[in-house]
N, C-alpha and C positions, 0 to 999 in steps of 0.2 A: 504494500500500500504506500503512495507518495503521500509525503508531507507536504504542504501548503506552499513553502518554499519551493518544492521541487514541481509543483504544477505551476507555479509563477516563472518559474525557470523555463518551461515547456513554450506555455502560453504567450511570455512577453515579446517574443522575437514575432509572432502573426499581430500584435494590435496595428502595428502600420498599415497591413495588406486589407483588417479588419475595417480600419476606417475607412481608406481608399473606396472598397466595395460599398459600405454605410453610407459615403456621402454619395456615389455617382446614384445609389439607390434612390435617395430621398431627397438629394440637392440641398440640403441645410447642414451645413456643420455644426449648429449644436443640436439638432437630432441625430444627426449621425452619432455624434459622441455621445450622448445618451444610451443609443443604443448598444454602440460597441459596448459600453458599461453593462448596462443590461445581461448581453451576452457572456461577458466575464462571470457578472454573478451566477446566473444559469450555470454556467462553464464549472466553477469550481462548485459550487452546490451540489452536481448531478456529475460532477466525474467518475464517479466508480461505478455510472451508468455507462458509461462510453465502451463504445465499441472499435475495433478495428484498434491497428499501432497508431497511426498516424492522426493527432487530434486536430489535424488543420482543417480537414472535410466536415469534421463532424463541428467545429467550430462556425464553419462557413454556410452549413445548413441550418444552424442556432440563429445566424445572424440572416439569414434570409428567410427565413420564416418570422420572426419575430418583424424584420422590414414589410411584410405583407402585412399582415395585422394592424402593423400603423399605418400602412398607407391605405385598407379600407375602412380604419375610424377614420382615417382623414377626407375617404370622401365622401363619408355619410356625416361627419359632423362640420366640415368645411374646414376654411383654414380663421384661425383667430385673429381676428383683428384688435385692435386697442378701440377702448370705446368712442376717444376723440375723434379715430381717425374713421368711424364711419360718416358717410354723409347724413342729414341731419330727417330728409324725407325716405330714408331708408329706416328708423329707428320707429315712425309711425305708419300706418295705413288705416286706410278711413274703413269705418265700418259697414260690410255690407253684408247683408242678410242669402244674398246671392250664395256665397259661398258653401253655406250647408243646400240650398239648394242640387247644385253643382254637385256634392259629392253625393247625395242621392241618388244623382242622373247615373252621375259613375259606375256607383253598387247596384243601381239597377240593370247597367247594360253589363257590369262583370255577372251577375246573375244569370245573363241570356246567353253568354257562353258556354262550351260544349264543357261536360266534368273535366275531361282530361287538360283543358286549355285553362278552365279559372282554377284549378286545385294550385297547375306549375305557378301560373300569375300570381297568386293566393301566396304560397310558400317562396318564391322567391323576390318578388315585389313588395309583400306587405310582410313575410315576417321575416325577408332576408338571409334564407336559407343560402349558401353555395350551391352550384349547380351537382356536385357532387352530392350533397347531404340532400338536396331533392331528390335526384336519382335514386338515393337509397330509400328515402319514406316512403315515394311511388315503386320503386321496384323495376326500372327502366334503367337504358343506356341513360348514362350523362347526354352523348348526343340527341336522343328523345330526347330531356329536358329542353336542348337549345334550341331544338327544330320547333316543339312545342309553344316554350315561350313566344318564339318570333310570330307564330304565326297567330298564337294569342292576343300578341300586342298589336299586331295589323290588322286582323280582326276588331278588334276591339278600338281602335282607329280608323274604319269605315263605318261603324256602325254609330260611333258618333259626331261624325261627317253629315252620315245621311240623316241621325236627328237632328244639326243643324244648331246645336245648343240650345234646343226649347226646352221645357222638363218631360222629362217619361213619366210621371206620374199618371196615372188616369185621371183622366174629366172628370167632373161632378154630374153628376145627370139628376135630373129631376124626378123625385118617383110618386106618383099619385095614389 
């Protein structure tokens, strides 16, 4: 079993190669070094997990997996601004009643889709499944998934073409 010393012995000669890959990944230098950090802790935490002699691969898979991760919080939460620096009619929006309208329309026209096209929509669109971890809940290739979605989504983009943005709700009719 290595001592602490001797995994820092191992380890220190890849942080350059570390960072290098962390920033062309994420373009920010101090995410990058963040991460590369990240990855040390990981690294020596979970060493006598490691597989194979050489801990450069097994390093370099830590640090890119863990670079995916950030970069799809990043673009499901955006990137942060300061609060100064947003503009000042982006900070409010006036209120319209439309908008719950609007997503009525939506769930009603995801409703009129075939099971197999709103389930993939469903799981990867609203609860953000991977196309992989969809494929595994339905039980299909990943490629089904993608084929599915797309054609989900374009469906689902004519058919609110042809309503034109009125509401799908039904009419009221009069009953005597």
């Amino acid at each position: 079993m290595r001592t602490p010393a001797d995994i820092i012995g191992v380890v220190q000669p890849l942080i350059p190669a570390l960072r290098r890959y962390a920033r062309a990944l994420l373009r920010d230098r101090d995410d990058a070094d963040d991460l590369v950090q990240d990855v040390l802790e990981r690294a020596v935490a979970r060493w006598h997990l490691r597989q194979g002699a050489s801990p450069r691969p097994w390093l370099f898979a830590i640090l890119h997996n863990l670079a995916i991760d950030r970069l799809r919080k990043r673009g499901r939460r955006g990137i942060p601004l300061q609060l100064d620096a947003v503009p000042e009619e982006r900070l409010a929006a006036p209120a319209s009643q439309e908008a719950s309208v609007d997503q009525a329309d939506i769930l009603t026209l995801i409703s009129r889709l075939p099971e197999e096209h709103r389930s993939v929509l469903l799981l990867i669109g609203v609860e953000e499944l991977s196309y992989a971890e969809a494929a595994t809940v339905l039980g299909v290739a990943q490629g089904t998934i993608m084929s599915r979605l797309s054609r989900a989504r374009e469906r689902l983009r004519r058919m609110a073409e042809e309503t034109g943005g009125a509401s799908l709700r039904p009419s009221l009719r009069i009953v005597s």
